[in-house]
Every structure is written in structure tokens, then in C-alpha cells.
MARMIZA-88290 format. One record per residue (C-alpha): x, z, y. Coordinates in steps of 0.05 Angstrom, whole numbers, padded with zeros to 5 digits, always signed. Each point is the difference from the previous one (the first is absolute). Example, Ala and Ser with C-alpha at 12.3 -4.5 7.8 and 13.67 -1.06 7.14 Angstrom:
<nodes>
+00246+00156-00090 +00027-00013+00069 
</nodes>
This chain:
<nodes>
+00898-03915+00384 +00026-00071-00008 +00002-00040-00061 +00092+00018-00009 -00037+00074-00009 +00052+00050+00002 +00066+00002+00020 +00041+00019-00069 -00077+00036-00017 +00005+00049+00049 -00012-00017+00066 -00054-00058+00033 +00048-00057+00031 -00053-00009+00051 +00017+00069+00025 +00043+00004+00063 +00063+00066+00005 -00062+00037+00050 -00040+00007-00057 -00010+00066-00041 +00008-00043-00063 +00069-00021+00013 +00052+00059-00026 +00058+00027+00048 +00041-00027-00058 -00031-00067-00004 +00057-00056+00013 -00033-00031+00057 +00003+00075+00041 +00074-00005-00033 +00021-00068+00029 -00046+00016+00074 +00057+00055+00014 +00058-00032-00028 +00044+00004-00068 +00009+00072-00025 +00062+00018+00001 +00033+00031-00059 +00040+00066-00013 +00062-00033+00032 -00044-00017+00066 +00006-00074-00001 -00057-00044+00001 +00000-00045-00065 -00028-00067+00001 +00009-00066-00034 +00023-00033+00059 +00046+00063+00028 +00035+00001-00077 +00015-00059+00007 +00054+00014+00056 +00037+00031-00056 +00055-00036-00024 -00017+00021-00077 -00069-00021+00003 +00023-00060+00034 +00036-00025-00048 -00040+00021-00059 -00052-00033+00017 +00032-00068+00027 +00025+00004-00064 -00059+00003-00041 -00044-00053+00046 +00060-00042+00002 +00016-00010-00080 -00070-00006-00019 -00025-00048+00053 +00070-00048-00023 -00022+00004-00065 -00031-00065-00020 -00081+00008-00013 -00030-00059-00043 -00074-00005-00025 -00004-00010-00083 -00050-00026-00047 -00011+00031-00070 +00008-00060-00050 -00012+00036-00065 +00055+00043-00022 +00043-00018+00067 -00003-00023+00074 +00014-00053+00035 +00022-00003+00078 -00067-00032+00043 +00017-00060+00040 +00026+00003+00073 -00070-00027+00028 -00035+00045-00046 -00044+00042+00051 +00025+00066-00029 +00071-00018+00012 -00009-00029+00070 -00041+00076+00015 +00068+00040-00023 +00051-00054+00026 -00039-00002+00075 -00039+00069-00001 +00001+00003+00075 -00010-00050+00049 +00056+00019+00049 +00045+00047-00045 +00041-00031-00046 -00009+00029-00078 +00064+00040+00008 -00022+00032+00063 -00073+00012-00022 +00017+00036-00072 +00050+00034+00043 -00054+00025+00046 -00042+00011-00062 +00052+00049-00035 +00022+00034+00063 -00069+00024+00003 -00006+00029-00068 +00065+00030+00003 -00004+00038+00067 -00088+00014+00003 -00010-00007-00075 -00060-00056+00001 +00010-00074+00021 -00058-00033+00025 -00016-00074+00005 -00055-00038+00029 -00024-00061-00030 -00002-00066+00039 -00053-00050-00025 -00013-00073-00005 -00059-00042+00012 -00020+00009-00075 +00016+00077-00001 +00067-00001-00030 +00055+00037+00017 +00053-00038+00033 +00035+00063+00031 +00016+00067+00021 -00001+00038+00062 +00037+00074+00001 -00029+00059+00032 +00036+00054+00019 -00014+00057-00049 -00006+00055+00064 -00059-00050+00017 -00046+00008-00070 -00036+00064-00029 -00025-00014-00073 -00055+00034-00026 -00034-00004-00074 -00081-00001-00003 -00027+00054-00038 -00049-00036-00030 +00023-00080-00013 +00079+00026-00007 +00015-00062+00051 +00055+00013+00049 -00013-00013+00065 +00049-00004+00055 -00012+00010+00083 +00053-00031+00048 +00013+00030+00063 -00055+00046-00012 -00049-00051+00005 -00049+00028-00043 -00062-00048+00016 +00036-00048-00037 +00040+00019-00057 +00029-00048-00048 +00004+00002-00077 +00046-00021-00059 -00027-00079+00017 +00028+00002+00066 +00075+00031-00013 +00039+00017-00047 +00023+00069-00017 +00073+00011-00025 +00001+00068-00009 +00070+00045-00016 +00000+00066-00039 -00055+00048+00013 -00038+00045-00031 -00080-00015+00013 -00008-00061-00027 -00015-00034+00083 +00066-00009+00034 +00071+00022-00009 +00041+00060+00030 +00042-00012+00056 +00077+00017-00032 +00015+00012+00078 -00059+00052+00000 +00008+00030-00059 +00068+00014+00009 -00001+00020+00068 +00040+00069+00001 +00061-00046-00022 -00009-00052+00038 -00007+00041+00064 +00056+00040-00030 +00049-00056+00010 -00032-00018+00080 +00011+00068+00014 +00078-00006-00021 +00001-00065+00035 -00026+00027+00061 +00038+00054+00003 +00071-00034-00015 -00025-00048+00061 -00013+00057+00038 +00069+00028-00018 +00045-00049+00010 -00044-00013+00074 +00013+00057+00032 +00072+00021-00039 +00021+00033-00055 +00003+00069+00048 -00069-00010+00027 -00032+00076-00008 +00033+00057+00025 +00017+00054+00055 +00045-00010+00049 +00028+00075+00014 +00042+00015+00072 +00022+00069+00013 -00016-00020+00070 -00074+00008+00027 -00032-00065+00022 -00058-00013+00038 -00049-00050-00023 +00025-00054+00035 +00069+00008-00026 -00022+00009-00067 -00031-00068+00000 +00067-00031+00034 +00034+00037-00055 -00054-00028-00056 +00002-00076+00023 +00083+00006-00001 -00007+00014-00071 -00056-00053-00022 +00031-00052+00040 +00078+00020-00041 -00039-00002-00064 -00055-00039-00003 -00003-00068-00038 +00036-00032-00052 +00060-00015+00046 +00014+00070+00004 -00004+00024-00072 +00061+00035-00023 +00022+00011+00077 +00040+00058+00012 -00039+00038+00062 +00043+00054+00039 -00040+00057+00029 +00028+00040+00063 -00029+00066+00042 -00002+00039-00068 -00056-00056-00033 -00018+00004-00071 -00045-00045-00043 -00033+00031-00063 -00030-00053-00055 -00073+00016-00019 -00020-00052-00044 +00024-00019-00064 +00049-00039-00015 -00021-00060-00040 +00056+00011-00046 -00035+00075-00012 -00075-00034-00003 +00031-00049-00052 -00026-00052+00043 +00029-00054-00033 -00009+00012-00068 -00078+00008+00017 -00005-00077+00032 +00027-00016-00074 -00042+00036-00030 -00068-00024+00035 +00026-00077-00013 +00008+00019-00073 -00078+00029+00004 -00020-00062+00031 +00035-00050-00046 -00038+00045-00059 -00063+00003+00039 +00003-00086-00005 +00028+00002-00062 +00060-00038+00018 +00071+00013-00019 +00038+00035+00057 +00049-00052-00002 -00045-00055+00029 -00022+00043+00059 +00085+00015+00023 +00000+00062-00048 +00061-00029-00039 +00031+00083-00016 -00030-00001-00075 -00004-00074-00014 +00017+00005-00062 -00035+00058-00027 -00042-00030-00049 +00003-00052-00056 +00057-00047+00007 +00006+00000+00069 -00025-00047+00057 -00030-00049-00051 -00056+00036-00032 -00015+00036+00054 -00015-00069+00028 -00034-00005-00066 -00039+00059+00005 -00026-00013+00072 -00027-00070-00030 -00037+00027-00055 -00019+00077+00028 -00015-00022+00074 -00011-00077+00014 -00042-00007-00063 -00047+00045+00028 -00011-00033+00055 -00001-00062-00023 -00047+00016-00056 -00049+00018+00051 -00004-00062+00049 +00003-00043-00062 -00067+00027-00028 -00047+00008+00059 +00031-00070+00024 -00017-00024-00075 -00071+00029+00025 -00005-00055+00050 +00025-00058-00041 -00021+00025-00063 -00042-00061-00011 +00015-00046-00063 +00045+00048-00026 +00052-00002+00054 +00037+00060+00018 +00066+00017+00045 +00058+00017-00013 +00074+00026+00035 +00055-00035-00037 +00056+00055+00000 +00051-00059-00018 +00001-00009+00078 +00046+00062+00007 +00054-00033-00032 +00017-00058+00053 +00052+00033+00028 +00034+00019-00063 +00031-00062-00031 +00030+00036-00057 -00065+00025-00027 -00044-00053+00019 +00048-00051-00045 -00003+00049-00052 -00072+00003-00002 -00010-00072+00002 +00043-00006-00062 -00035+00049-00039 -00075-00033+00019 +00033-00069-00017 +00038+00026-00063 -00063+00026-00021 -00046-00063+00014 -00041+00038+00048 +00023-00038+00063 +00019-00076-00004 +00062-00037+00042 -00056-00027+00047 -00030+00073+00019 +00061+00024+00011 +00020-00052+00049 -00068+00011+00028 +00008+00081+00010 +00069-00026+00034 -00032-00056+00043 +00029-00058-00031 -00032-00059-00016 -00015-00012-00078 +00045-00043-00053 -00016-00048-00058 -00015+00033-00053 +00001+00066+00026 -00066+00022-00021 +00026+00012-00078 -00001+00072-00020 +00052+00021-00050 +00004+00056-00055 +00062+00031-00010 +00058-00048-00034 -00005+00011-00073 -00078-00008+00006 -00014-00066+00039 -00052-00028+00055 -00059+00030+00015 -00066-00024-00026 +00034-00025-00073 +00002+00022-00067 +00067+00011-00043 +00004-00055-00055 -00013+00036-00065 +00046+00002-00054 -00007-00045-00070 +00007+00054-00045 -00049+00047+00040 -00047-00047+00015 -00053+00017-00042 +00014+00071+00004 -00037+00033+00056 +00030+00066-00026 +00079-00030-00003 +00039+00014+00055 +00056-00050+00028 +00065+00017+00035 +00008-00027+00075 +00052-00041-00021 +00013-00057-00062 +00051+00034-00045 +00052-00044-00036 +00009-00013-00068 +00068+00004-00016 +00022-00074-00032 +00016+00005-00073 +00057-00030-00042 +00000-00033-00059 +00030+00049-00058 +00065-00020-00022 +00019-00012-00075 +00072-00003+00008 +00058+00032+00041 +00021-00056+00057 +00064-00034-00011 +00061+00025+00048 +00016-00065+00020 -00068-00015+00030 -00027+00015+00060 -00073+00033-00017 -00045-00033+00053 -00069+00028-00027 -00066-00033-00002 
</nodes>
């Protein structure tokens, strides 16, 4: 037995499918004979689901936001952050993780993975000093993860290469929901009946619309045919009804012919309302709202509409993505208290409206100055554009309020925001004014 040990602590990884140790059920006997297929009789794999347009689109959609969201590498200063420099080694590593792939298309890669086999896996690239200066994905179909029994380290074997397996210092591990603590469940796997629900409808409509909408039947003569003429007869009708140029024909039958329908209609088999219904299990089984997959029918069944279901993707689905990458990234760059971090403001550049809004609430509130917002809008800075303001009736940033006189040397007194006037007095007058004067006052 090798040093990886067993094989989720069952089964020796040194031992090949011939061996008595190895189970019928084991998933290397599993993947020797092919995908099993499920109760609809489709074989489901991560690759096959992804011919389906639901799952397509899902998932482009989840790799696609999250690897356009800006990732930037933070310091801890005290009670707050500050953004690393450009040339700062831990922001060159997420900026260039890959030396071919740009960071779009890597993180895109990355998430792809996690979303469709449930683990992402990443193996370091190293400089002369033994820091990492990259990342190389492996395709998750390639690794089997194991835990030691005895030192709890994971360690991983590539292409069944189990002379040489590799540990936590040689990749990293991003793994999605699971339930044992070493790698996440496959969504695709998990939720295979559905998924190969939906392939089964979309074979079949293919298959439908193929051969006709009149494809199985009997063709009934009162004549008696031989077997020659019952071919003729057979290849007639195929060749009237066959193909989508011939839906909806009208086919005339002479010598007595009859044709009886055997199959179902798919208006009786509710054929369309079941493709609905399997993209509505697949936009729940990616947590997505059906309206960003095509499903627009209910858009507007919860909240306010549209908008916080937008809302509730960000902070129900992306966030836990996110969340993930950021802290086993933060593993890597961890030193001197730097950590990453998605900045969510990214999703609003193409929404004017909101990202204007935003800007004036950070900037009403003093959190963002003139010159970072410029920056987040790639324009160059302006003098004096660094000042942070509090609102209007409280002043600049970084100053005190001039106290009072007549609290001054009352901690305890309280002052208005504002001077209030003293209404000007006049003189009291000993006499009533005389008619013929004008009474100009003091």
C-alpha cells in the first residue's frame, strides 16, 4: 500500500479493477464501462449536459459574471484595508494567473469547473525562489482526492498516477458543496434523473420532428400484399411524410389504405409543458432565476420583480462562489495580511443609472473622494480631488466644528448647528411720535 493509502478509506489506490479489493461498485469499474444511465436511459455526464441549452446557459452565466468581476488583493491596516499596489506580487498572481489565459478566461475556466463537477483544481506554478507566480487548471475528470487516515492531509492522484501523488503544496483545491469534508458533489451528478429527464425530451422532440409528426403507425389495405409490395407500399409513405418539409402534409391513401397512430401525441404526453418544467428544475438546481436561463413565463413572481431577483442571485448565488475562491486564494497570498477580494461594484458598468447613484451616495457620504471616482471610471485625477466631504451642514472631512462661546466650557452644553439671531432691540419710547414726523428709528 502506497503512502496516498486508501482511496476515500476504503480501497488501496495501488490496486488495479482485476483485483478482489476493488468493489463492482467502485467508480473506476463505473467509468471502465461507461456512464450509467439513469431511469430515463440517457447517459449523464458533465460534458453530455452540457449540450443542453439550460445548462448551457446557466452555467456561462455563472463563469461569465464572476470571472468579470474585478478581483483585487487587500491589506488589513488596522480597522480598514487598503488596495496593494499594481507591482505588488499578490496583485500581479490574480491580475496574470495564467500564462496564456487571460484572467477573464482563466476564472472562467475556474468556475465552470465548480459549477458543472463540483471541485476546481489548480496547480501551482513556481519561481526560482519557490513562490507562486501562477496557476495551471486540471480538469476535474482527471483528479481523485483522498484524505489520510492518519495525518488528515489530502492527497490528490492525476490521471491515476498513483506513484506520484501531489498534496495541498502542489495545487490548490477549490472545492464546491459536498458533504465529506474532501471534494464537492457534482450538481450534474447529483441531479442526474432531471438532467437526463430534459436529454430524453430533447432527444425525443429531435427524433420527432426527424422522421414527422406521423412517424409510428400501421398502414392497413384491405388488399393482401406480398412482402415486396408491402415495402413499396411502406417507403411511399416514409418518403410522403418524412422530414420537416412534410409536416402538416395532407397524404391521400388509395386501394382501401388506412394509417392508425400508435404513439402519443405530444400534445397528450404534455410534451411541452415537461421541457418547461425540466429548465425550471435546472435553473433551481443552479440556483439561478429562470429568467436568466430564457425561462422569462414567471419573471416576476417574486419580490419586486426583475430587480431583486437580480438582487437575490448576487447575494444567494454569486456570493457563494465568490466567497470560496476569495478564501483559498487568500490561502496563497495570505502573507502580510493580504487577502482577495471580488468587488461586486463591477456589475454595475453597464447600468449608468445606478452606478451614478452609487457614486453619489459613497461621495455624499465621504467614503469615496472625486479622484476615486474618476479612477473607478478611468479618468485621469483633478486638483484637489482627493478632499473627502461630510454631508453639507457638517463640513470637510478630517476637522472639528468651531465650538460655541457660551458652551465652551461646558462639555455637557449642547450647541445648535446653526448661529441663532438675536433679534435687534429698540430703544423704549417716552413719548407718542409727533404726526408730522416721519419716525425713522435708531
Amino acid at each position: 500500500m502506497t503512502l496516498f493509502g486508501t482511496l476515500r478509506g476504503q480501497v488501496p489506490v495501488n490496486a488495479s479493477i482485476e483485483s478482489p479489493l476493488v468493489p463492482i461498485s467502485s467508480p473506476d469499474v463505473m467509468e471502465l464501462f461507461g456512464p450509467g444511465a439513469g431511469a430515463s436511459g440517457v447517459a449523464v455526464t458533465e460534458e453530455r449536459s452540457i449540450g443542453l441549452s439550460a445548462v448551457w446557459s446557466a452555467v456561462n452565466l455563472l463563469a461569465g459574471t464572476i470571472a468579470s468581476l474585478p478581483l483585487h488583493a487587500y491589506r488589513k491596516d488596522g480597522t480598514g484595508r487598503e488596495k496593494v499596489p499594481s507591482t505588488h506580487r499578490s496583485a500581479v498572481l490574480l491580475d496574470e494567473p495564467h500564462e496564456d489565459l487571460t484572467a477573464m478566461e482563466f476564472w472562467e475556466l475556474v468556475v465552470a469547473h465548480i459549477a458543472l463537477w463540483g471541485n476546481g483544481y489548480l496547480r501551482y506554478r513556481f519561481d526560482r525562489l519557490g513562490r507562486v507566480i501562477g496557476f495551471d487548471g486540471i480538469h476535474p475528470g482527471r483528479v481523485k482526492v483522498a484524505r489520510h487516515k492518519e495525518s488528515r492531509r489530502k492527497y490528490y492522484v492525476i490521471d491515476g498516477n498513483v506513484d506520484r501523488p501531489l498534496t495541498d503544496d502542489d495545487l490548490l483545491h477549490i472545492p464546491g458543496f459536498g458533504y465529506d469534508g474532501i471534494c464537492g458533489v457534482s450538481p450534474i451528478r447529483a441531479a442526474r434523473e432531471g438532467v437526463g429527464l430534459a436529454m430524453a425530451a430533447e432527444k425525443f422532440g429531435g427524433k420527432m420532428f426527424g422522421s414527422g409528426l406521423l412517424a409510428t403507425g400501421v398502414l392497413q389495405t384491405e388488399q393482401r400484399l406480398n412482402e415486396e409490395q408491402a415495402k413499396i407500399l411502406q417507403s411511399r409513405w416514409k418518403a410522403k411524410t418524412s422530414g420537416m418539409a412534410n409536416a402538416h402534409e395532407t397524404v391521400v391513401l388509395d386501394s382501401g389504405a388506412k394509417f392508425t397512430q400508435l404513439s402519443i401525441p405530444p400534445e397528450d404526453a404534455q410534451f411541452l409543458e415537461s421541457r418547461k418544467f425540466q429548465v425550471t428544475e435546472i435553473a433551481r438546481m443552479f440556483r439561478i432565476p429562470p429568467h436568466m436561463i430564457g425561462d422569462v413565463e414567471k419573471s416576476t413572481s417574486w419580490g419586486t420583480g426583475i430587480e431583486q431577483m437580480g438582487i437575490g442571485f448576487v447575494v444567494y448565488t454569486l456570493r457563494g462562489y465568490t466567497t470560496r475562491i476569495e478564501q483559498r486564494i487568500t490561502r496563497v497570498i495570505s502573507p502580510n495580511a493580504v487577502y482577495a477580494r471580488f468587488n461586486f461594484e463591477g456589475l454595475l458598468r453597464g447600468d449608468s443609472a445606478a452606478r451614478a447613484a452609487f457614486y453619489n451616495q459613497m461621495w455624499t457620504l465621504g467614503a469615496y473622494s472625486t479622484n476615486e471616482i474618476r479612477a473607478l471610471e478611468e479618468l485621469p485625477p483633478i486638483e484637489g480631488g482627493e478632499v473627502r466631504y461630510r454631508p453639507l451642514n457638517m463640513g470637510e472631512l478630517g476637522t472639528t466644528d468651531q465650538p460655541n462661546q457660551q458652551t465652551a466650557g461646558d462639555p455637557n452644553a449642547t450647541r445648535p448647528a446653526h448661529p441663532v439671531p438675536i433679534p435687534r432691540q429698540h430703544p423704549a419710547r417716552t413719548s407718542e411720535p409727533d404726526p408730522g414726523h416721519r419716525d425713522c428709528g435708531p
